[in-house]
N, C-alpha and C positions, 0 to 999 in steps of 0.2 A: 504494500500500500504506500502511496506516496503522502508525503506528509509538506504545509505548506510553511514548514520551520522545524528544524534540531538543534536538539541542545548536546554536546557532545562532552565528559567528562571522562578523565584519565582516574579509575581505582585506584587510589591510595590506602597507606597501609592502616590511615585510622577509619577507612570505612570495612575495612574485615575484621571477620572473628576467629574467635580459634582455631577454626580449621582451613583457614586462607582466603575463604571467598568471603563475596560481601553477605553485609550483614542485613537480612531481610527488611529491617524496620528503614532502611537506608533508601531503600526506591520510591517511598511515595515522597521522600525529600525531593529525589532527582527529578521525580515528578512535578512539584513543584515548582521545580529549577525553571524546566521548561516550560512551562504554564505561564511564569513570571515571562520570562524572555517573550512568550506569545503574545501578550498582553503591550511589552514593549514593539512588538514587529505592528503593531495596529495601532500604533501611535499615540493612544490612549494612555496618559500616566494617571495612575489612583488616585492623585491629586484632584485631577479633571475629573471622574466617578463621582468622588465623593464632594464636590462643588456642585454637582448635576443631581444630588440626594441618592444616591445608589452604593451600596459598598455590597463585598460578594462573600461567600462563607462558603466553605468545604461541606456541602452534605450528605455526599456520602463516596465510598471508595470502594471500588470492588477490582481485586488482584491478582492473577494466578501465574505461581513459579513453572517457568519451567523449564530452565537450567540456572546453571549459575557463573559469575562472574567472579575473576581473579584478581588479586594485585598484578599494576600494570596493563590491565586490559583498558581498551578504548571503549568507551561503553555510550550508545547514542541512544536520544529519547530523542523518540517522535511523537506529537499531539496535535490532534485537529479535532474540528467539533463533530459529532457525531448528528445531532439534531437538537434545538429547543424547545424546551416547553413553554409554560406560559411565565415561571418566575427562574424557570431553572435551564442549564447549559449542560449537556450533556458530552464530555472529552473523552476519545480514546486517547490511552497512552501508550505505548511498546518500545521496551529496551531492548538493544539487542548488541554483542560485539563486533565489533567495524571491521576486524580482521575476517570473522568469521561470516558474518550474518546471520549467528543461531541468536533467534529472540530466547533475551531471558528472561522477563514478564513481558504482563500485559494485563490489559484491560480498561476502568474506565473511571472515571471522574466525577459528580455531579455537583457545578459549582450552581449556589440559589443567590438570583437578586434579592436584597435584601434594601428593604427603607435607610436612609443614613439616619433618620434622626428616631425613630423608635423602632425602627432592629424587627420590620417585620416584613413575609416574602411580599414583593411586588414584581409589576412585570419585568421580563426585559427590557431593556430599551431599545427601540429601533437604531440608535446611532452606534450602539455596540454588535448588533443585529450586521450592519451596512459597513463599517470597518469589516468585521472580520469575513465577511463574502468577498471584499476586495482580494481579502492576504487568501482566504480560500480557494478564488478562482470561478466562484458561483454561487449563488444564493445560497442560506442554510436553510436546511430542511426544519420545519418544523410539526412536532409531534400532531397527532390530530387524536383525540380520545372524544370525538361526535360531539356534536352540539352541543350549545350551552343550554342547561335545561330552560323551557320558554316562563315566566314567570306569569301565571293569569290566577288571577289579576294581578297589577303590581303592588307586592307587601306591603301593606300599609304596618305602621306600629300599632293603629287601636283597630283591633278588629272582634268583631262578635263571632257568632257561633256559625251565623250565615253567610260572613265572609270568605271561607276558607270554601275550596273546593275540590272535587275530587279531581286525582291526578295532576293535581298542581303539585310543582318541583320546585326547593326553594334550595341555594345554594351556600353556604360560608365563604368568607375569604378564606385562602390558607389560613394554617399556622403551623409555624415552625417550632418543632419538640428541639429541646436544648438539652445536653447531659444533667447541667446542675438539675433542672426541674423534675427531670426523672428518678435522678437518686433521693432528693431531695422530700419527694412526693412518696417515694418504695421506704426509706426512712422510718416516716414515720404509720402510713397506712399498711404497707406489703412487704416486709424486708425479707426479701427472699434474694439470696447469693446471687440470681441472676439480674434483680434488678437496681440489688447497691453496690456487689464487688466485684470491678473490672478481673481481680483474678479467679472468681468462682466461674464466673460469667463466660471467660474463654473460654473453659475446659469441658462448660453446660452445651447443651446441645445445642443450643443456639448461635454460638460462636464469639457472645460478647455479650455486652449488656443492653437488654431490652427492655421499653418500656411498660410497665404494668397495666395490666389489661384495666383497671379503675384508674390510671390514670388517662388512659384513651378516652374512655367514658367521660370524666369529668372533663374533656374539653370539648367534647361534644356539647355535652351539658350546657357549657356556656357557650358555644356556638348555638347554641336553638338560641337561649335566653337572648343571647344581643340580635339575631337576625329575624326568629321566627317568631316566638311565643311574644303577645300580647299582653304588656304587664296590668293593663287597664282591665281587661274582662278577661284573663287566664283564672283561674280556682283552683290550681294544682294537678297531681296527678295520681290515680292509685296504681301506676307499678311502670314497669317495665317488663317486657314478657323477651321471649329469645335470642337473647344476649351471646351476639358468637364472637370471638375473639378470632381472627382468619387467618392472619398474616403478625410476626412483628414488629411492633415500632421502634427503629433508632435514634440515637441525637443524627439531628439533621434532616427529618423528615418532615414536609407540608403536609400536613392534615387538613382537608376540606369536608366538611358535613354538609351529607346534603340530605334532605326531610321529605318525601313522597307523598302527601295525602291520599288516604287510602280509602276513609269513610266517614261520612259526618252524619251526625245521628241526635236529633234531640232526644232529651230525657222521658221515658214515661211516668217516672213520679213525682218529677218536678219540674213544670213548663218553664222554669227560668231559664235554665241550662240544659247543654246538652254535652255530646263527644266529640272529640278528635282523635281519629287514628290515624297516624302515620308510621311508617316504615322509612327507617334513620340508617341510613349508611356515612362513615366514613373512610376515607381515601385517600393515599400519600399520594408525592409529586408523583410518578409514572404511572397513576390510574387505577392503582392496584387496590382490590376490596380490601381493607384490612378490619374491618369491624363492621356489624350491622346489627339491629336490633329494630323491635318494634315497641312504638310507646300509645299511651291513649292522654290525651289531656280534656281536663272539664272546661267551659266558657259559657261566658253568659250572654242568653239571647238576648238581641237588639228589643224586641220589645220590652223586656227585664228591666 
């Protein structure tokens, strides 16, 4: 594959380990190396980002060895964009020796635009969009995960019981999971090795520390609250019914809730009020189901 920038570093003996080759934790640095230099081949210095309100965060890194690299070896990274989302950039990267040509990793990067001034996912921007198709040679491909759901009517904040309809889709902004929040949150509500100690956490079958399944939920939670639910004629709720936990959450992943109405139903023993049922899905940045549940909430009717 051709790449429309490398970054090329000579192994050094403080990047191996005892047994001469380098040392794993050492390539998503190189990664970076190049990543940075990319970022400079586009003319773009961070300074400009972050004047324009955008700063960009690592979230997430996926790696696979496979061979290895010596002292004295020439060792070159290549990175280009793979496709974007709507907040996030997705990079391959592949090392490989220049003598040889055997890749020694590879794989892939996802860097998230992030707010500068409260630190949360926003879009891309077109002008980092349009830079780097220049250094790429063609437009970048951007992900497509079907339509935005159509919002009918559009949400209002006070709504009755009458308001809501079936098959309306309502959506959250992201949000991006951070490590402190997740340990922080397993602490004190779930303290289980996998979701406070990065060393139980490798070794678990997960391969690091994941987010607890109540702490997904409780962002949810407040994603209805700020988008969906009506604080003026909401009445609460009595439950939640099948709760699946699908996929895990790491630092670094956009969570988007989005809420289905399923069925609205006034009450037969009491005309004030009636139900809501909808079916709650949420979803990291690449679209992936990672949670769903169904909820019912009480409101009260307009004539009430």
């Amino acid at each position: 594959m051709d790449y429309p920038l490398t970054y090329t570093r000579k192994v050094r003996f403080s990047d191996t380990d005892a047994q001469g080759i380098v040392f794993n934790a050492n390539y998503p640095v190189y990664w970076d190396d190049a990543t940075t230099d990319y970022f400079d081949a586009l003319g773009l210095r961070w300074s400009d980002m972050v004047e324009a309100g955008y700063e960009m965060v690592l979230g997430h890194l996926d790696i696979a060895f496979r061979s290895s690299a010596r002292l004295g070896d020439e060792l070159v990274t290549g990175v280009r964009i793979r496709e974007a989302g709507r907040s996030s950039v997705i990079f391959e990267a592949r090392s490989w020796v220049a003598a040889t040509g055997a890749t020694v990793v590879e794989g892939t990067l996802v860097q998230v635009f992030v707010d500068a001034e409260h630190f949360r996912p926003t879009d891309v921007p077109e002008f980092f969009l349009e830079a780097a198709g220049r250094l790429e040679g063609g437009p970048i491909a951007r992900s497509v995960k079907g339509p935005r759901p159509a919002l009918v009517p559009p949400r209002p904040r006070i709504r009755h019981l009458e308001d809501f309809v079936v098959g309306e889709v309502m959506e959250s902004d992201p949000y991006l999971v951070t490590a402190d929040e997740m340990v922080s949150f397993a602490r004190q509500y779930d303290p289980q090795g996998i979701h406070i100690d990065p060393a139980v956490a490798t070794e678990g079958p997960f391969g690091g520390l994941i987010a607890s399944g109540w702490l997904t939920t409780a962002i949810a939670m407040r994603a209805m609250v700020e988008n969906f639910i009506s604080p003026e004629h909401a009445l609460g709720s009595p439950g939640m019914d099948e709760v699946r936990w699908l996929l895990p959450v790491r630092a670094g992943d956009e969570l988007t809730t989005r809420a289905t109405i399923e069925k609205v139903e006034a009450s037969t023993s009491n005309p004030a009020r009636g139900s809501v049922h909808s079916f709650i899905e949420v979803l990291n940045q690449r679209g992936e189901l990672v949670m769903s549940m169904r909820g019912r909430g009480f409101y009260l009717r307009r004539e009430a």
